[in-house]
C-alpha positions as a Markdown table, in Angstrom:
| # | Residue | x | y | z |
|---|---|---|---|---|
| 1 | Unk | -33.0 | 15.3 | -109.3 |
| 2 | Unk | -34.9 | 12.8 | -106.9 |
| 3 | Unk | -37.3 | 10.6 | -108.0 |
| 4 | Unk | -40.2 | 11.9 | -106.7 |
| 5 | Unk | -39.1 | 14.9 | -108.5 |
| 6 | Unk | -38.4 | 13.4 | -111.6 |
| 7 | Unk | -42.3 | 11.8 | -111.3 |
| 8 | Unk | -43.9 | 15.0 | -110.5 |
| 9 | Unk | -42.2 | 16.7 | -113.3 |
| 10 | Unk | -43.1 | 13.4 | -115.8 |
| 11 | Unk | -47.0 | 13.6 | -114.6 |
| 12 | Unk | -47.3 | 17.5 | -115.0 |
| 13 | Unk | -45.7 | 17.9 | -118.7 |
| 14 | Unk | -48.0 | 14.9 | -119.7 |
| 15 | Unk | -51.2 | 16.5 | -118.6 |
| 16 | Unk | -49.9 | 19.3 | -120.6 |
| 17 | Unk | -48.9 | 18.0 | -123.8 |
| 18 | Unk | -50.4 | 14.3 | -123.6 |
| 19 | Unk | -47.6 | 12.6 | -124.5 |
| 20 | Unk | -44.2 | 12.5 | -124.3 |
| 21 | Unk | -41.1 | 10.8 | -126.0 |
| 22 | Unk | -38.1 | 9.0 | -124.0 |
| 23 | Unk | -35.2 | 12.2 | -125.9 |
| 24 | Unk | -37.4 | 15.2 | -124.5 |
| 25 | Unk | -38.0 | 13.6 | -121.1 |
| 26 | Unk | -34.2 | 12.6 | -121.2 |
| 27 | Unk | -33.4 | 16.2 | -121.8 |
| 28 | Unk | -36.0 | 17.8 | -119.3 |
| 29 | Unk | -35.2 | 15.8 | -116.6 |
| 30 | Unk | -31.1 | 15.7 | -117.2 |
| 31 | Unk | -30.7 | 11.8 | -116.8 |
| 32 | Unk | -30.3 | 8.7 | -118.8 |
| 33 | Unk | -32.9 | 7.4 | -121.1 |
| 34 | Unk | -32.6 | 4.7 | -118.7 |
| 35 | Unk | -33.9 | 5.7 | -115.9 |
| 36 | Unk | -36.3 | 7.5 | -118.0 |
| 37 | Unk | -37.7 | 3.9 | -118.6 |
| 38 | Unk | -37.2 | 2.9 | -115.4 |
| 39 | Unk | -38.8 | 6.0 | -114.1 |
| 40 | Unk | -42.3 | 5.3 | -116.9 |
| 41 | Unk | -42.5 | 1.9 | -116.0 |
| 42 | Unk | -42.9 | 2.5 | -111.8 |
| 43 | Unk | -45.5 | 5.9 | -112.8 |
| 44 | Unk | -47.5 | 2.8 | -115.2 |
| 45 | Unk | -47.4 | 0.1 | -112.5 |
| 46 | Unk | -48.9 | 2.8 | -110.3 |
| 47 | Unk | -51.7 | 3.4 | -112.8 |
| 48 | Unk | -50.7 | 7.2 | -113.5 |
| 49 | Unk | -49.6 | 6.9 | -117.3 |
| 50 | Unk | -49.5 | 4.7 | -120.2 |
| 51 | Unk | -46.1 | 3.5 | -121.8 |
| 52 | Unk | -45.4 | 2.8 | -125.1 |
| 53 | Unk | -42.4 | 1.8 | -127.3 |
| 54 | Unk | -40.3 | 5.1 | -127.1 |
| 55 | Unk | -42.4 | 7.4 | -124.8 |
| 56 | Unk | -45.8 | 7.6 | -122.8 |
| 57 | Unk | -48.4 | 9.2 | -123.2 |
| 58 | Unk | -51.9 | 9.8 | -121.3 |
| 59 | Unk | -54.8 | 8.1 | -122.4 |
| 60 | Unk | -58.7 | 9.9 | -123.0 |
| 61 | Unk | -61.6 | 8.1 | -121.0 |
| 62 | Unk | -63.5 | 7.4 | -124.4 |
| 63 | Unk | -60.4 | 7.2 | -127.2 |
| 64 | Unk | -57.3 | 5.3 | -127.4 |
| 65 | Unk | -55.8 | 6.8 | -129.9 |
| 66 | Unk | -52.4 | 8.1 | -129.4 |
| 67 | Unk | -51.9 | 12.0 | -129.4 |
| 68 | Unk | -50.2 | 12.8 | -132.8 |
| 69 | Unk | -46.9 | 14.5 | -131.2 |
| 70 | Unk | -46.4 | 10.4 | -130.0 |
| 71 | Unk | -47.5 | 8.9 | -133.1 |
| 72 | Unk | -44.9 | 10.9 | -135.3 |
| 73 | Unk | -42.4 | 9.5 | -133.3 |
| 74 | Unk | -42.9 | 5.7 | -133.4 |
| 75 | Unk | -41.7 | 3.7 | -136.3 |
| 76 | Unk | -40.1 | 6.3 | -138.3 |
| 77 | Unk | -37.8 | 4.4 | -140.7 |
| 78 | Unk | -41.1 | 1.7 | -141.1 |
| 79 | Unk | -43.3 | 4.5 | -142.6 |
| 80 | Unk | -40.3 | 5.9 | -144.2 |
| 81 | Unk | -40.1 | 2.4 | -146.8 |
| 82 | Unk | -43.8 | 2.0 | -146.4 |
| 83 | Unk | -44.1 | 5.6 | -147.9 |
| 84 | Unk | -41.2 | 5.3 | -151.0 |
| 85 | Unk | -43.1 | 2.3 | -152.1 |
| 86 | Unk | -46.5 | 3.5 | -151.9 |
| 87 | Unk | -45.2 | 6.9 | -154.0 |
| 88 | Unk | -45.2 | 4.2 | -157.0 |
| 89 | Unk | -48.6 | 4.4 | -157.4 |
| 90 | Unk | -49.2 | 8.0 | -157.9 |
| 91 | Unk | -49.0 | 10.1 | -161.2 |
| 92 | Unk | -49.0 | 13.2 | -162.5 |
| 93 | Unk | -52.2 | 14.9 | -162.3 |
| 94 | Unk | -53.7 | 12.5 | -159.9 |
| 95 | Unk | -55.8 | 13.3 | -157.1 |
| 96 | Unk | -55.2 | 11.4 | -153.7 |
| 97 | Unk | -56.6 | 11.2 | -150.8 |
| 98 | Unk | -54.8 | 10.8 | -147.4 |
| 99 | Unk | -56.2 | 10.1 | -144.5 |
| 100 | Unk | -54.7 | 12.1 | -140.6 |
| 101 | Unk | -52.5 | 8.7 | -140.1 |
| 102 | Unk | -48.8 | 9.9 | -139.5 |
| 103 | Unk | -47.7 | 7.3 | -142.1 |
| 104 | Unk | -49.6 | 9.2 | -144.8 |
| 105 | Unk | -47.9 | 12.5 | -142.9 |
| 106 | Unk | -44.8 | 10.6 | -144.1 |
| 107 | Unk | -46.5 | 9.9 | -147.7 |
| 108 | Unk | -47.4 | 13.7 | -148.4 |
| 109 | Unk | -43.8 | 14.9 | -147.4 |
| 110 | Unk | -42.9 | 12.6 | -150.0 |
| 111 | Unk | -45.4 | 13.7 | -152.7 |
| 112 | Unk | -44.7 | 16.9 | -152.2 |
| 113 | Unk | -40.9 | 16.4 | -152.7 |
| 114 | Unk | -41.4 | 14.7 | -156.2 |
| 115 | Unk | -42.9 | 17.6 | -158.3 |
| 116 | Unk | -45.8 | 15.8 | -159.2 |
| 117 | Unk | -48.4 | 18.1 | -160.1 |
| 118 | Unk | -50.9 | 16.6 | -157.5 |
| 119 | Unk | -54.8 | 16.8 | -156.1 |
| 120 | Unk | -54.4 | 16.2 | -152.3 |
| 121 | Unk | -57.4 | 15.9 | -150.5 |
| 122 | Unk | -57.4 | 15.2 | -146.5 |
| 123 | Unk | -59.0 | 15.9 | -142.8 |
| 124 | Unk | -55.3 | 16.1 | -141.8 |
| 125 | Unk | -54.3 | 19.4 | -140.6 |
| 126 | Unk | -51.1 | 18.5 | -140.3 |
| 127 | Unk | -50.3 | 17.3 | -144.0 |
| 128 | Unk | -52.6 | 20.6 | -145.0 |
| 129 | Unk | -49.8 | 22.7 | -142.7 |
| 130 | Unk | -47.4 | 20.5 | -145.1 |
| 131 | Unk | -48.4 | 21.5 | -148.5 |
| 132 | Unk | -49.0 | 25.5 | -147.9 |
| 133 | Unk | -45.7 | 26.7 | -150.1 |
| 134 | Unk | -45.7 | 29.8 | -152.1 |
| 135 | Unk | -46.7 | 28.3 | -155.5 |
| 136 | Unk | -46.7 | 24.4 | -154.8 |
| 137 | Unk | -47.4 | 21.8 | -157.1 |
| 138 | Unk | -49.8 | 21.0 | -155.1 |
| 139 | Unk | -53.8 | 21.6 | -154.8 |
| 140 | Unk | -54.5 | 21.4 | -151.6 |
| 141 | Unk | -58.3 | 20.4 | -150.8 |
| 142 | Unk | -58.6 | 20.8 | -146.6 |
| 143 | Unk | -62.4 | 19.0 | -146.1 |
| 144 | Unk | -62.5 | 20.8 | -142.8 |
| 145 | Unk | -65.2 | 20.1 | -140.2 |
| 146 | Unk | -64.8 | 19.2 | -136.1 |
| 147 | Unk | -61.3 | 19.5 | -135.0 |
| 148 | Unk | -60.2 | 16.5 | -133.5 |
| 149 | Unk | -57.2 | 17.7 | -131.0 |
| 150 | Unk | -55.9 | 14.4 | -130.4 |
| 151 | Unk | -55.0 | 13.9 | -134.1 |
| 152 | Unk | -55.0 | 16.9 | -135.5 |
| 153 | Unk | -57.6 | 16.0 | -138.2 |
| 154 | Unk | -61.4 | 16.9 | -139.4 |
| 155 | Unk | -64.2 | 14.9 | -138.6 |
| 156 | Unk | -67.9 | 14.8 | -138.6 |
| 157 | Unk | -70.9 | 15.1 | -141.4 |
| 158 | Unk | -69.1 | 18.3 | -142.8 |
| 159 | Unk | -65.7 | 16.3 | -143.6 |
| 160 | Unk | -67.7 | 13.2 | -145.0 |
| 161 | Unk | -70.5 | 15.1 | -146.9 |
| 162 | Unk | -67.7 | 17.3 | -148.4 |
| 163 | Unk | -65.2 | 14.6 | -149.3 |
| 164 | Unk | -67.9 | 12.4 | -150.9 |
| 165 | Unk | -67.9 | 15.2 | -154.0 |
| 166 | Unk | -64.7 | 13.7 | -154.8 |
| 167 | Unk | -63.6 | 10.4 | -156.6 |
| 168 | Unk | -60.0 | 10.0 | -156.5 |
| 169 | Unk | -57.4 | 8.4 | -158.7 |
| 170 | Unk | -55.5 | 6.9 | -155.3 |
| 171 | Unk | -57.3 | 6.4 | -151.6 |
| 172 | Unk | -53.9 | 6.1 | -148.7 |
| 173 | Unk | -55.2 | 5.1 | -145.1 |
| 174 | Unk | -53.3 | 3.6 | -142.5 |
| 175 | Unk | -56.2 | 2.9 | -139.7 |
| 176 | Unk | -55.1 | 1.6 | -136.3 |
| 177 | Unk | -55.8 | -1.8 | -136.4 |
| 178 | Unk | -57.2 | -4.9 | -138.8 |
| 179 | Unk | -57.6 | -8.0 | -138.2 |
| 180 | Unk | -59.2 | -11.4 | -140.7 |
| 181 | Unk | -62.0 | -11.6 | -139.1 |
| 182 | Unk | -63.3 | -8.1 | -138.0 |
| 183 | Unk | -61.5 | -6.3 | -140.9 |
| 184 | Unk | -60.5 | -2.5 | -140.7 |
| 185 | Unk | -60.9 | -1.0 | -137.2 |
| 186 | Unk | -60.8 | 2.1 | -135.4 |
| 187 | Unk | -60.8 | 3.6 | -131.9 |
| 188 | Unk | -63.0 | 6.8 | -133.0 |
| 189 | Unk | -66.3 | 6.6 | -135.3 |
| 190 | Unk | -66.1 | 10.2 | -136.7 |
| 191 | Unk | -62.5 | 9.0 | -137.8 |
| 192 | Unk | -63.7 | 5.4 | -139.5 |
| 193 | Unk | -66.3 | 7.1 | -141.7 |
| 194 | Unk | -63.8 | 9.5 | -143.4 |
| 195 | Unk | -61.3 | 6.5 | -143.7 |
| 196 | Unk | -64.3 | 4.7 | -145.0 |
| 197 | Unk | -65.8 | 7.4 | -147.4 |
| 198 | Unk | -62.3 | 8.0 | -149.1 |
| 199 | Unk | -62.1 | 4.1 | -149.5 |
| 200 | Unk | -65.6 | 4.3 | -151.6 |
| 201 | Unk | -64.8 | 7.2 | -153.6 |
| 202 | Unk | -61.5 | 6.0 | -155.0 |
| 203 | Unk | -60.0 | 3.7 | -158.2 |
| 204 | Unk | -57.2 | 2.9 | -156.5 |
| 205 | Unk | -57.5 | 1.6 | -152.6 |
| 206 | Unk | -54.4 | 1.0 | -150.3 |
| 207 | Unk | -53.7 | 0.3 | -147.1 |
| 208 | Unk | -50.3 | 1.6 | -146.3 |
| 209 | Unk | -49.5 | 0.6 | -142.2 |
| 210 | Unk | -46.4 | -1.1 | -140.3 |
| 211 | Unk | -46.3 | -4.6 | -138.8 |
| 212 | Unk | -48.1 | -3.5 | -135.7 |
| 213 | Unk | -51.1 | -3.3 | -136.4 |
| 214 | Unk | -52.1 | -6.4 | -137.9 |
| 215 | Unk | -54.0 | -9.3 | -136.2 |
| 216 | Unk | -55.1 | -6.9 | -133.5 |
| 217 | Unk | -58.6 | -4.6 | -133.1 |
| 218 | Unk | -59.6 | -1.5 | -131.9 |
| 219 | Unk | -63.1 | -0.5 | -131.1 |
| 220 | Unk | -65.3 | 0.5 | -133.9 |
| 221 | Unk | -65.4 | -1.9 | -137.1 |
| 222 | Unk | -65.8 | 0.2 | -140.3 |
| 223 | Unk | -66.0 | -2.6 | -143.0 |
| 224 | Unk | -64.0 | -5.6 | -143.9 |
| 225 | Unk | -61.4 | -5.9 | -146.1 |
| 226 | Unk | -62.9 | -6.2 | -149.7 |
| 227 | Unk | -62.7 | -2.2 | -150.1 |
| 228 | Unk | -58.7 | -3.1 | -150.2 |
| 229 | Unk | -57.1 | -3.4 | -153.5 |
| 230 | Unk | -53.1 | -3.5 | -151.9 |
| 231 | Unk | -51.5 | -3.7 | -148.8 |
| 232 | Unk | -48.4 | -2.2 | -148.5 |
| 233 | Unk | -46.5 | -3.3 | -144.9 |
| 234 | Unk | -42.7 | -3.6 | -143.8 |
| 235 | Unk | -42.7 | -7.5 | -142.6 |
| 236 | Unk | -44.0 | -10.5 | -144.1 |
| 237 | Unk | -47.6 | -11.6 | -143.0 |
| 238 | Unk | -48.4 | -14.8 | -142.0 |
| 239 | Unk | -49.9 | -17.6 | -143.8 |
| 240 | Unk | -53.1 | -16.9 | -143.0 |
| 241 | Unk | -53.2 | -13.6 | -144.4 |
| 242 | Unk | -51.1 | -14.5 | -147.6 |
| 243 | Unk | -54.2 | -17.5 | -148.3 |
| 244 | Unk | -56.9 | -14.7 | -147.7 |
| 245 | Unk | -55.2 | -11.8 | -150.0 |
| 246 | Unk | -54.7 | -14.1 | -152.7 |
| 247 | Unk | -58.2 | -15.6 | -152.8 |
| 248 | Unk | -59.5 | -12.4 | -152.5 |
| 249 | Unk | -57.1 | -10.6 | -155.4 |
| 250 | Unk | -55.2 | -8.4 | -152.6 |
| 251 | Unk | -51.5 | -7.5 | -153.8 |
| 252 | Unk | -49.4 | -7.2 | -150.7 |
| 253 | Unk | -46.3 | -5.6 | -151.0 |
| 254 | Unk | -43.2 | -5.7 | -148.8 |
């Protein structure tokens, strides 16, 4: 296949689907995952697409969030620790809330692996398409609300009025970004408030989310840090953050 072919064919599955990862554009196009890279990093110079580590994907005007099909894709083994760690902290009879992040995607197949008889509550329609078995251990609480498409989770005053009925035993979220000084952050508000209302209707708050996303910030600030109780992350942080969690009674776990 040529490589104007090869673009065309890149450009029209991506206004399709939104994103794409490197194996399934590998496989469509019947070439090296080489000169798949090669092929992304020409359409991004040119302004046509936007590359990230193991795919691309196509970004909304107002929300740069990546599509959910992307997001499951990148740092798989990192959520995978981050998730058999943060499994500690729940009990039997517990109710949790997770928040549409595909590390707590990651968490719930977890949880509902263990046979913990378990509360989940989430805007995530892909954990509630998780936890639908014939006679589950789990009680699955979907808060509904407005559909967000790019991540496949519940928003709005529906989601947030219906969530904050509930006060659980264990808060998950993995928002995009945090930083010292700006705290928690987030590319979409509807999005922040639900992260936010679980965080203040919980005993237990912890923010399970990879290496990445620290030290950087997205858009929309939705409070600082002090909601945290852990931090549970798959590299060391720096210096600066180690001062700040232990002044401020954070446990960070590794």
């Amino acid at each position: 296949m040529l490589k104007i072919e090869r673009f065309s064919r890149i450009e029209e599955e991506l206004k399709e689907k939104g994103s794409l990862d490197i194996p399934t554009l590998s496989q469509m196009l019947e070439c090296s995952d080489e000169t798949v890279r090669r092929d992304l990093r020409e359409l991004e110079t040119l302004g046509r697409l936007n590359r990230i580590r193991g795919g691309a994907y196509l970004s909304d005007k107002y929300d740069k969030t990546y599509a959910s099909p992307l997001r499951k894709t990148l740092y798989q083994k990192e959520k995978s620790q981050i998730s058999r760690k943060a499994i500690e902290f729940v009990h039997d009879r517990d109710v949790v809330f997770l928040d549409s992040s595909t590390t707590c995607l990651t968490l719930a197949g977890l949880l509902l692996d263990s046979k913990l008889s378990l509360t989940i509550v989430t805007n995530s329609m892909l954990i509630c398409s998780l936890c639908t078995e014939p006679n589950s251990h789990i009680n699955l609480i979907c808060l509904g609300g407005s559909l967000r498409t790019r991540t496949q989770s519940f928003v709005g005053y529906h989601t947030t009025d219906i969530l904050a009925t509930y006060y659980a035993d264990c808060a998950f979220i993995s928002c995009p970004k945090v930083t010292l000084s700006e705290g928690l952050s987030d590319n979409y508000l509807n999005e922040a408030r639900v992260r936010e209302t679980m965080l203040k209707h919980a005993r237990q708050r912890l923010l399970i989310m990879d290496h990445t996303k620290f030290d950087e910030s997205a858009n929309i600030r939705f409070n600082g840090l002090e909601l945290i109780d852990t931090i549970i992350t798959d590299e060391p942080l720096s210096a600066e953050w180690t001062t700040y969690c232990q002044a401020q009674d954070i446990k960070v776990i590794l």
